[in-house]
Structures are given as structure tokens and as C-alpha cells.
DRENRO-711812 format. One record per residue (C-alpha): residue number from 1; x, y negated, z. Coordinates in nm, 2 decimals. Each point is the difference from the previous one (the first is absolute). Last residue first. Layout:
N
[rec NUM, [X, Y, Z]] ...
END
This chain:
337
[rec 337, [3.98, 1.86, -2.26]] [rec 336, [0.02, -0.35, 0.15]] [rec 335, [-0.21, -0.11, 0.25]] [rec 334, [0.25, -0.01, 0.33]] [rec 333, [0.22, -0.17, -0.21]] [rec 332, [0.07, -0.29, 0.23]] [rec 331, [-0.12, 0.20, 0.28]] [rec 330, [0.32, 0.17, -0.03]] [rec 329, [0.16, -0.34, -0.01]] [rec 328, [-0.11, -0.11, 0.30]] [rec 327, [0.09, 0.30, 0.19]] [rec 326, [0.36, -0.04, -0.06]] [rec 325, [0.00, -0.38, 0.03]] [rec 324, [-0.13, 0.06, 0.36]] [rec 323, [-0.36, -0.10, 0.06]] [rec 322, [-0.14, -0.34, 0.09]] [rec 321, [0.34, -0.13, 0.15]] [rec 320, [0.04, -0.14, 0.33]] [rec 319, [-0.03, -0.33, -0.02]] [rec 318, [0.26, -0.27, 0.11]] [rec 317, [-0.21, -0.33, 0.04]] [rec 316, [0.02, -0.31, -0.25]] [rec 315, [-0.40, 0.00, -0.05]] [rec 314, [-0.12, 0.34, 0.18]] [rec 313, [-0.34, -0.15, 0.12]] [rec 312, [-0.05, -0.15, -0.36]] [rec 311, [-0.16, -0.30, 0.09]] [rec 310, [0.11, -0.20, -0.36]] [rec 309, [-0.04, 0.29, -0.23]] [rec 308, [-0.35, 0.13, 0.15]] [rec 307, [-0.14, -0.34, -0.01]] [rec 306, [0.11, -0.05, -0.35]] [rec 305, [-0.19, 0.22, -0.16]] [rec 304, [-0.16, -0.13, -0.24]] [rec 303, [0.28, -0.18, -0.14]] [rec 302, [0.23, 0.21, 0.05]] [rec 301, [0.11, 0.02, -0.34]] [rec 300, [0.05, 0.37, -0.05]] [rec 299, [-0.37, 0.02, 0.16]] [rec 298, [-0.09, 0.29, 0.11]] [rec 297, [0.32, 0.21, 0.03]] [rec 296, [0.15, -0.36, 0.13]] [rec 295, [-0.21, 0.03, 0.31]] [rec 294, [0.11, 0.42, 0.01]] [rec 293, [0.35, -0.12, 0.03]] [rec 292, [-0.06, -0.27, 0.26]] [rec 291, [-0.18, 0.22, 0.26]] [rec 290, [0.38, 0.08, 0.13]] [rec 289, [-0.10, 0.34, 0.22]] [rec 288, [0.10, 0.05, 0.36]] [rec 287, [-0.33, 0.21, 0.05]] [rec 286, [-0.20, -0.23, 0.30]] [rec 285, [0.14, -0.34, -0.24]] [rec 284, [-0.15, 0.14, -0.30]] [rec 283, [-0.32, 0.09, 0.18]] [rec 282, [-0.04, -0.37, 0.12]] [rec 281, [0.10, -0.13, -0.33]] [rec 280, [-0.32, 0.21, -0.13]] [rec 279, [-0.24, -0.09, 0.26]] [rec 278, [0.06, -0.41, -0.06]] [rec 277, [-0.03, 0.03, -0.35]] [rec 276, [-0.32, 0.20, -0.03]] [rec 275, [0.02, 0.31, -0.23]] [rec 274, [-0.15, -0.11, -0.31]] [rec 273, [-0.35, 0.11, -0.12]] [rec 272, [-0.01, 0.26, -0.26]] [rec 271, [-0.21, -0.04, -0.35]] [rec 270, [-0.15, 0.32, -0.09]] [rec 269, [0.14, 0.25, -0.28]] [rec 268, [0.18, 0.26, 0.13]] [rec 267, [-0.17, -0.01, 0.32]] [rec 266, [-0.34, 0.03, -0.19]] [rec 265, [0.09, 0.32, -0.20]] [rec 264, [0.05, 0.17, 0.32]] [rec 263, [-0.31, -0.14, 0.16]] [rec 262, [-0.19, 0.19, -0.34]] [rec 261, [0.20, 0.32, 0.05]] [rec 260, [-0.10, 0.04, 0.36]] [rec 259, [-0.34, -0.08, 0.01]] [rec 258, [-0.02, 0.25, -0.34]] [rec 257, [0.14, 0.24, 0.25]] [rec 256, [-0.20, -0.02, 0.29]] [rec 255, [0.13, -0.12, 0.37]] [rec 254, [0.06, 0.28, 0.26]] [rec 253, [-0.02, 0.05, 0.32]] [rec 252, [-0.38, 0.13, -0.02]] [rec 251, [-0.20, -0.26, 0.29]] [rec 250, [0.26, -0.30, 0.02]] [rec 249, [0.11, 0.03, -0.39]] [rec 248, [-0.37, 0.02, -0.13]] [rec 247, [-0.10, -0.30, 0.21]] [rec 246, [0.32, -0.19, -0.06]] [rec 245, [-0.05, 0.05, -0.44]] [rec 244, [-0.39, -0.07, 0.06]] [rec 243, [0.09, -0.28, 0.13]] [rec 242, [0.17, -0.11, -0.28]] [rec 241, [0.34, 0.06, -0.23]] [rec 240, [0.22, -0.31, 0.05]] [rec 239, [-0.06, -0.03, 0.39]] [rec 238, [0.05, 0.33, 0.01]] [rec 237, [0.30, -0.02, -0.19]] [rec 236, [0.14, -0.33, 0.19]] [rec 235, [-0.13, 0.20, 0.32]] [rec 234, [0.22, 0.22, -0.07]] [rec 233, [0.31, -0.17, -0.08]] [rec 232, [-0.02, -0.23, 0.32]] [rec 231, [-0.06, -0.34, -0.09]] [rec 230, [0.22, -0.32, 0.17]] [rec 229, [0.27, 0.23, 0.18]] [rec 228, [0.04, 0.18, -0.33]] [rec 227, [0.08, -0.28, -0.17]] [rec 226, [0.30, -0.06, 0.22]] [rec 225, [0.11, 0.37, -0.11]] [rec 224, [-0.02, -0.04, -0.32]] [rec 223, [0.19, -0.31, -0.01]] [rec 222, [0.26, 0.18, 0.17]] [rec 221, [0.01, 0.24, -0.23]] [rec 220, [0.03, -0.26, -0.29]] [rec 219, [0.31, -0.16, 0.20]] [rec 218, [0.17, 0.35, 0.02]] [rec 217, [-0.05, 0.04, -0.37]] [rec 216, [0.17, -0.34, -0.04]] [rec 215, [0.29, 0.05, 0.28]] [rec 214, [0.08, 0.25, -0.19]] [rec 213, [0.28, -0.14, -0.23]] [rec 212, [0.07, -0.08, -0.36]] [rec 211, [-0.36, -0.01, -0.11]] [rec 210, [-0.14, 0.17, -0.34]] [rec 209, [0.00, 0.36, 0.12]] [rec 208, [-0.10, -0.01, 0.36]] [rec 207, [-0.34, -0.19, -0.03]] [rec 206, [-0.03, 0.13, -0.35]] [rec 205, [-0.07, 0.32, 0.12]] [rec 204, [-0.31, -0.10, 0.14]] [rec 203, [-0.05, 0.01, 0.32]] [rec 202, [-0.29, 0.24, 0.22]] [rec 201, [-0.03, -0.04, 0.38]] [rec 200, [-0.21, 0.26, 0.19]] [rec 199, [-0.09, -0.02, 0.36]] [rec 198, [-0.31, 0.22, -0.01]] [rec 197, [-0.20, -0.20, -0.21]] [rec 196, [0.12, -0.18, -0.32]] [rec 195, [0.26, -0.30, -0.06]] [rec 194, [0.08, -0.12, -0.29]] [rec 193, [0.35, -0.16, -0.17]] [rec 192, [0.10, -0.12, -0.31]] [rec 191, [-0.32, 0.00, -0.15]] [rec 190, [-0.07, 0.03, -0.36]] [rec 189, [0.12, 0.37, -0.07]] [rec 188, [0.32, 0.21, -0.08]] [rec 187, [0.22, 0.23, 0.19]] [rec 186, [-0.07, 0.03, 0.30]] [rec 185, [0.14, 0.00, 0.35]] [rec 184, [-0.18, 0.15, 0.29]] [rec 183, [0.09, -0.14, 0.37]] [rec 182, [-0.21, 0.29, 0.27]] [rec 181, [0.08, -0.30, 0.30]] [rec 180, [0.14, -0.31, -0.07]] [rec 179, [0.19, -0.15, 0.33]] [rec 178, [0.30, -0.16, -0.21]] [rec 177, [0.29, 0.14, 0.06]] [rec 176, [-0.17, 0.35, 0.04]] [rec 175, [-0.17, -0.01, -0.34]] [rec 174, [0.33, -0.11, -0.18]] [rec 173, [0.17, 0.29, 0.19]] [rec 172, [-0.27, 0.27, -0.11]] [rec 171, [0.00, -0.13, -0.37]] [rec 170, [0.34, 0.03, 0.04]] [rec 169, [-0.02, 0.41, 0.11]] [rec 168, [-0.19, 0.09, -0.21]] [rec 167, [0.16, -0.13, -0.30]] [rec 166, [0.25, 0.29, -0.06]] [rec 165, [-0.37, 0.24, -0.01]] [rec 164, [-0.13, -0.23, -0.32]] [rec 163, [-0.37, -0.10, 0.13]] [rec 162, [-0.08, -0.28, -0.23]] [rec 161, [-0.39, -0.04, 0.01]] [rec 160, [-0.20, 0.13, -0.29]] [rec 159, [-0.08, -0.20, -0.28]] [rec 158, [-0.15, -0.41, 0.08]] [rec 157, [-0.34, 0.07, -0.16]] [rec 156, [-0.11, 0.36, 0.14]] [rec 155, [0.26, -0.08, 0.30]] [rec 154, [-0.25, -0.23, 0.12]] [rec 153, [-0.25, 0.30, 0.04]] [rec 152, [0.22, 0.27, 0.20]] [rec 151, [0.11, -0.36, 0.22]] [rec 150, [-0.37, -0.01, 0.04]] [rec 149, [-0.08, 0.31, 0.12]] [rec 148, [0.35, 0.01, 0.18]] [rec 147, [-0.16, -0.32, 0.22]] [rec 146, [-0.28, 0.21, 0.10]] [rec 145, [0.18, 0.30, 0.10]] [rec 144, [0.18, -0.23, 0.26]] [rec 143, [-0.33, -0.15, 0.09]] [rec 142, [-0.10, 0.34, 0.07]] [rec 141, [0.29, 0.04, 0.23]] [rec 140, [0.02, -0.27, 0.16]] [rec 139, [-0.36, 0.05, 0.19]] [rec 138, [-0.26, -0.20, -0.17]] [rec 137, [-0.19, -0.20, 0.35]] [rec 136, [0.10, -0.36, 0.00]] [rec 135, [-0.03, -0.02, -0.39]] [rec 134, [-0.34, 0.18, -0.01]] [rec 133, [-0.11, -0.27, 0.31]] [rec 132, [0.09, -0.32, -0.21]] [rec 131, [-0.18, 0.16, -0.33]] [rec 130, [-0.35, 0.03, 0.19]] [rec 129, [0.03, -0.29, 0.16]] [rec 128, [0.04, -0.18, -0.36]] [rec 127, [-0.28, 0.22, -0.12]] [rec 126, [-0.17, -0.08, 0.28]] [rec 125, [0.00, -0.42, 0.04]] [rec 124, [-0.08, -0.15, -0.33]] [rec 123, [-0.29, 0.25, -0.20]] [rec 122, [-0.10, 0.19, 0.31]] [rec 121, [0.01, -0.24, 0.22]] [rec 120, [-0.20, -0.27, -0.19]] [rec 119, [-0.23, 0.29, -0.06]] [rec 118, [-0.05, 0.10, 0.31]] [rec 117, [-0.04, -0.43, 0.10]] [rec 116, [-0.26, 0.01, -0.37]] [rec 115, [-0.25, 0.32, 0.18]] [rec 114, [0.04, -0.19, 0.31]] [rec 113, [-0.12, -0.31, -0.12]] [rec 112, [-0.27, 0.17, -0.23]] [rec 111, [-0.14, 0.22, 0.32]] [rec 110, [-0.01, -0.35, 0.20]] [rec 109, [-0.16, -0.20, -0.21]] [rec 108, [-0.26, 0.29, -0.06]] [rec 107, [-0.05, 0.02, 0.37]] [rec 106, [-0.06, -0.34, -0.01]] [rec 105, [-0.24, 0.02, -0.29]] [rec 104, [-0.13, 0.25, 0.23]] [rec 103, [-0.02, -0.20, 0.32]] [rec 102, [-0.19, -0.32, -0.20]] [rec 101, [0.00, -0.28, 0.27]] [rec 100, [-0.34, -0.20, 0.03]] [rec 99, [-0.10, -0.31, -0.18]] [rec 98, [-0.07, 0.17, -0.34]] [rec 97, [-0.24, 0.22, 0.16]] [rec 96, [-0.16, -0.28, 0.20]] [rec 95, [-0.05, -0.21, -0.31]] [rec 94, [-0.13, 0.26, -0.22]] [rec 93, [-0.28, 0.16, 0.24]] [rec 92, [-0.09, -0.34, 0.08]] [rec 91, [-0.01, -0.10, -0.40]] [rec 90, [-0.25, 0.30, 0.00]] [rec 89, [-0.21, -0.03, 0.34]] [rec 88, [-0.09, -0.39, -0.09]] [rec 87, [-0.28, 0.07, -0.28]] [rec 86, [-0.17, 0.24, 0.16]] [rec 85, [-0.01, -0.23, 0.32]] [rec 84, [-0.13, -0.28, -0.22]] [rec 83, [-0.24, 0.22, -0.20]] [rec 82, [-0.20, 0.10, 0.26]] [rec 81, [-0.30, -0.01, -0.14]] [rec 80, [0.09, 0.25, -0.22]] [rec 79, [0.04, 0.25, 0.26]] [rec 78, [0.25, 0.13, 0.19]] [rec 77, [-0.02, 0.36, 0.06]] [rec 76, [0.29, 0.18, 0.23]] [rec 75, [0.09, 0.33, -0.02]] [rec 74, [0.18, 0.33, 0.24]] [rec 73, [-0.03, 0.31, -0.22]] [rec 72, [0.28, -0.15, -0.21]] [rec 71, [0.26, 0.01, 0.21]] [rec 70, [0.41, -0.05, -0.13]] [rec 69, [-0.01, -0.37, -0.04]] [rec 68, [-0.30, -0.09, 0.21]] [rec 67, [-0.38, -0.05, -0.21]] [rec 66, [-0.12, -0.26, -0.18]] [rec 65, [-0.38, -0.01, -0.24]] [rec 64, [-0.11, -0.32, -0.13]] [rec 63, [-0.36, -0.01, -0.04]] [rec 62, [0.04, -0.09, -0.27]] [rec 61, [0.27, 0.10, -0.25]] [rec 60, [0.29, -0.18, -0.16]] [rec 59, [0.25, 0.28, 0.18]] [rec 58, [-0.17, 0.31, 0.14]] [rec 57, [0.16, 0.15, 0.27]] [rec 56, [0.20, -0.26, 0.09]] [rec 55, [0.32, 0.03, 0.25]] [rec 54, [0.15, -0.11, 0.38]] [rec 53, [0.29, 0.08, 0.04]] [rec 52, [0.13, -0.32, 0.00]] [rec 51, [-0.27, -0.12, 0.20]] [rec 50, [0.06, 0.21, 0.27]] [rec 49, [-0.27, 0.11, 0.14]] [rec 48, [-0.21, -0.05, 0.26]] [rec 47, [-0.27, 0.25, 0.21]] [rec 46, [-0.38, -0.09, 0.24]] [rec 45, [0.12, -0.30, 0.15]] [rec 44, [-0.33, -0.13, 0.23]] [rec 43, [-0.11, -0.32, -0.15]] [rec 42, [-0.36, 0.08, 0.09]] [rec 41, [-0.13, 0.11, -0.38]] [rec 40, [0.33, 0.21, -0.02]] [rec 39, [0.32, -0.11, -0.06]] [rec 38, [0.25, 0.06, -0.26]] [rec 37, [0.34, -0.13, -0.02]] [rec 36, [0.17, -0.08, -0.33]] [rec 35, [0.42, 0.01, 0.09]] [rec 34, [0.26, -0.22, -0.06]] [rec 33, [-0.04, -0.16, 0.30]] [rec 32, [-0.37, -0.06, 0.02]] [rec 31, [-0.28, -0.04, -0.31]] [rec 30, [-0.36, 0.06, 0.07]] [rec 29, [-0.27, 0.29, -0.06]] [rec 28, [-0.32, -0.03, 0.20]] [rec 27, [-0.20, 0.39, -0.01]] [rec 26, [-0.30, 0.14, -0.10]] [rec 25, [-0.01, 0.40, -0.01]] [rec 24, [0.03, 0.29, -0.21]] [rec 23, [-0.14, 0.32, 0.13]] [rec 22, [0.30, 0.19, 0.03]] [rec 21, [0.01, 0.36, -0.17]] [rec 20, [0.25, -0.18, -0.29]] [rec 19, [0.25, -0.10, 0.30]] [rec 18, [0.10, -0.39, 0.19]] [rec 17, [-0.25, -0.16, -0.14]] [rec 16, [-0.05, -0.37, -0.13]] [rec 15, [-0.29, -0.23, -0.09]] [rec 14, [0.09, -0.38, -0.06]] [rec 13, [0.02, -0.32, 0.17]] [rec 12, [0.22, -0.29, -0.10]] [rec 11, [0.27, -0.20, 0.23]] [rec 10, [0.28, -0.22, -0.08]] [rec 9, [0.14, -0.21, 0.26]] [rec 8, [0.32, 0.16, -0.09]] [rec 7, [-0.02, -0.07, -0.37]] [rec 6, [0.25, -0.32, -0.01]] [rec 5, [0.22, 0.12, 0.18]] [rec 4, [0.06, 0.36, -0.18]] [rec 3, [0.11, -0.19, -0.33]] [rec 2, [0.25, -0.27, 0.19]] [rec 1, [0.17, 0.29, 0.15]] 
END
């Protein structure tokens, strides 16, 4: 450093001794490597310290008094005389200790780095990790119960689900045909269609009330189903709900009440993404089911959904019917008391 250059030929003398017993003793004090080395009388190193550590005992004062960082028993006197030598020590002390590498405010570098990465994860990557593995590891059977929390709860604004005994057994054939599992038809509410953990599909009753054949409710299932590929159920209500919603699940099985009732009240009332295109003729095609119907159930113009109208897999193909005409009207009233 330009600061310790020019001082190296520096030399003053003083008194120094290494303990309070010692007799103190004349000595040649100079300027080396970032270090003041003291000499006795016939040049002989005697001790040197590190200038850095090197400290005053008695600022403004004469005879200045130093002593190592950490020893005071072991002193240096410079007198006034030697004001040039007194003079340089301080902005050497500065100079070298800005020059060399600072380990704690490394290691403080470091701690705050590490503290932000654990937080990075643990604000970004964990609760996300945390949600994947409580999805890959809920056996069926509580996600089952899971899914008739909610069903329980939707039913508190759509009326309980239509369960007539003569029904049974078209609800059964319409979830057959088209690959649903638990299917639960309602009667009332804002979406025409849901699905909840466990394998459950629930239509409204308008889906097979207000349309001339079932191809429509069958095309709602199927849309269902496509989304379903895309986000599972459960991990839409974790997802939904919070970590602390997965974290509770994974480690007690279950998933509170108030958790329950609020993500309830959101699939009732939250925007729904549409099934893509090219998944959904693909699952019409697999089931033998025209996907034209349930296109024109969304938009009687066709319009918006024209894709599905003109690539209907089952365009100018004999189908085999949805349901028989004797189930289909069952399920036609399958809500009335």
C-alpha cells in the first residue's frame, strides 16, 4: 500500500518492555511488513507487532504510550520528539486494516445468505414440496372422506343431492358410460359440474333436465375428468387452503373444519379454467361420445366453441347411445319430489 511505503525507512527510538517487573529499556522502533519491529540498541529484534493490533494507551498524550491488541503489560513509549513516527502509526493502523480481508464480516455475509436461501425455500419451494408429497402419500380412503366433507358442505347451498332409490341404478349406468366415479347430482347451484377428492363428480340437475339427451351431462363428466389430469382435487384444496392445511393433513389425517367450509364456498364461487381442447376430444373419442352436444350446451351458437363442433371424433359415426331412453328419462326426473 502506498501508506506503508512511504514509512518503511522510518525509524524512531523509544523505551519498551515486554512485563510491569521489567526494567524498561532503549530500543530502535521501525516500520516492516505491516508490522512495527523493535530492536534493541544493536539492531538485535527484540518483539513486533502487528500494526493493526497495535493500540494507544493514552491518545493526545506525551510520551505516547502503545501496547498489543489484547496485552497491556507489554508498552512502548515514544516520545514527543518523535512526533513523525507517532504521527504515522494511526493512518498505518487504518490503511492496513482496511486493506486486509474482514473474516467476520464474511462470516456475517455468509450467515445472512444462508439465513435469506432457508428462507427463499421456505417461503417458494417447501410449502409447494410439502403439498406435492401429502398428495402422493393420503391413502384413498381419507381422500374419499375428504371429498364427502365438502359434498356435506356444497349441499348447504345447492339442497341435498338427489338420491331417489328408482334412480340408482341410472345414475350408476351414466357413471359407467362415461368413467365418473362416486357421480352426485344436485339440485341447485352455480356450477354445473365439480369435482372433489376421492373420485367424486357432482351435476346439476339442470344438466339432465333442460337438454334432450345425455350426451351433455356425459360431456360435463368428461370435462371433469380431463381437468383432473391437469390438478388433482386434493392438491387443488391444499393448494387452496395453505401449508398449514398439507402439514396438518400429512401428520393428523384430517383437514379442519372452518378449512373445509371456506374452500367449499370458494368452488362455488371461483372462476374455473377450461378443459383443454385437445384433451377433451381425445377423451370423447376413448368413450364413443359425440363432443358436439356438450359444445353447443356452452355456446348455443358455436361460436366459442367451434373447435369441438368441427373435430368432433364421432362426426357422422354410429354411436352407441349414452344411456338407454329408459334410463335417460329416469334421470330426467331424478330431482323431483
Amino acid at each position: 500500500m502506498t501508506a506503508l511505503k512511504k514509512y518503511q525507512r522510518l525509524e524512531a527510538t523509544g523505551l519498551w518492555r515486554p512485563d510491569p517487573e521489567t526494567q524498561r529499556r532503549e530500543v530502535v522502533v521501525s516500520i516492516g511488513e505491516a508490522t512495527l519491529i523493535i530492536t534493541d540498541m544493536k539492531d538485535q529484534p527484540l518483539t513486533h507487532w502487528s500494526l493493526p493490533a497495535v493500540e494507544r494507551a493514552n491518545p493526545g498524550e506525551t510520551p505516547a504510550i502503545y501496547f498489543p491488541d489484547g496485552d497491556t503489560n507489554e508498552t512502548l513509549e515514544l516520545a514527543e520528539d518523535e512526533a513523525q513516527m507517532i504521527k504515522a502509526i494511526e493512518p498505518l493502523r487504518s490503511a492496513i486494516s482496511r486493506g486486509r480481508p474482514h473474516p467476520g464480516r464474511l462470516r456475517i455475509l455468509s450467515v445472512l445468505f444462508s439465513v435469506a436461501a432457508v428462507a427463499a425455500l421456505a417461503v417458494f419451494w417447501l410449502p409447494e414440496a410439502l403439498m406435492r408429497h401429502t398428495v402422493s402419500v393420503v391413502p384413498e380412503t381419507t381422500r374419499l372422506a375428504l371429498g364427502r366433507s365438502l359434498r356435506d358442505r356444497i349441499e348447504r347451498v345447492t339442497g341435498p343431492a338427489c338420491t331417489p332409490p328408482a334412480a340408482a341404478s341410472a345414475v350408476a349406468r351414466l357413471a359407467q358410460r362415461t368413467g365418473a366415479g362416486d357421480l352426485v347430482i344436485v339440485p341447485g347451484g352455480t356450477r354445473m359440474s365439480l369435482s372433489l377428492p376421492g373420485g367424486i363428480t357432482v351435476l346439476n340437475r339442470a344438466l339432465v333436465e333442460d337438454w334432450e339427451e345425455p350426451d351433455v351431462a356425459a360431456g360435463f363428466i368428461l370435462a371433469e375428468a380431463v381437468r383432473k389430469r391437469d390438478v388433482d382435487p386434493l392438491a387443488a384444496l391444499l393448494q387452496a387452503s395453505g401449508p398449514m392445511a398439507s402439514f396438518r393433513l400429512l401428520t393428523t389425517g384430517e383437514i379442519p373444519a372452518t378449512v373445509l367450509d371456506a374452500y367449499a364456498e370458494l368452488l362455488m364461487t371461483q372462476e374455473r379454467p377450461e378443459a383443454p381442447q385437445d384433451a377433451l376430444l381425445e377423451a370423447f373419442r376413448a368413450t364413443g361420445i359425440r363432443s358436439t352436444p356438450y359444445a353447443r350446451a356452452l355456446d348455443v351458437t358455436g361460436e366459442t366453441t367451434l373447435g369441438l363442433i368441427e373435430a368432433d371424433p364421432m362426426a357422422g359415426q354410429t354411436t352407441e347411445p349414452v344411456l338407454p331412453d329408459r334410463y335417460w328419462i329416469i334421470l330426467q326426473s331424478i330431482c323431483e319430489r
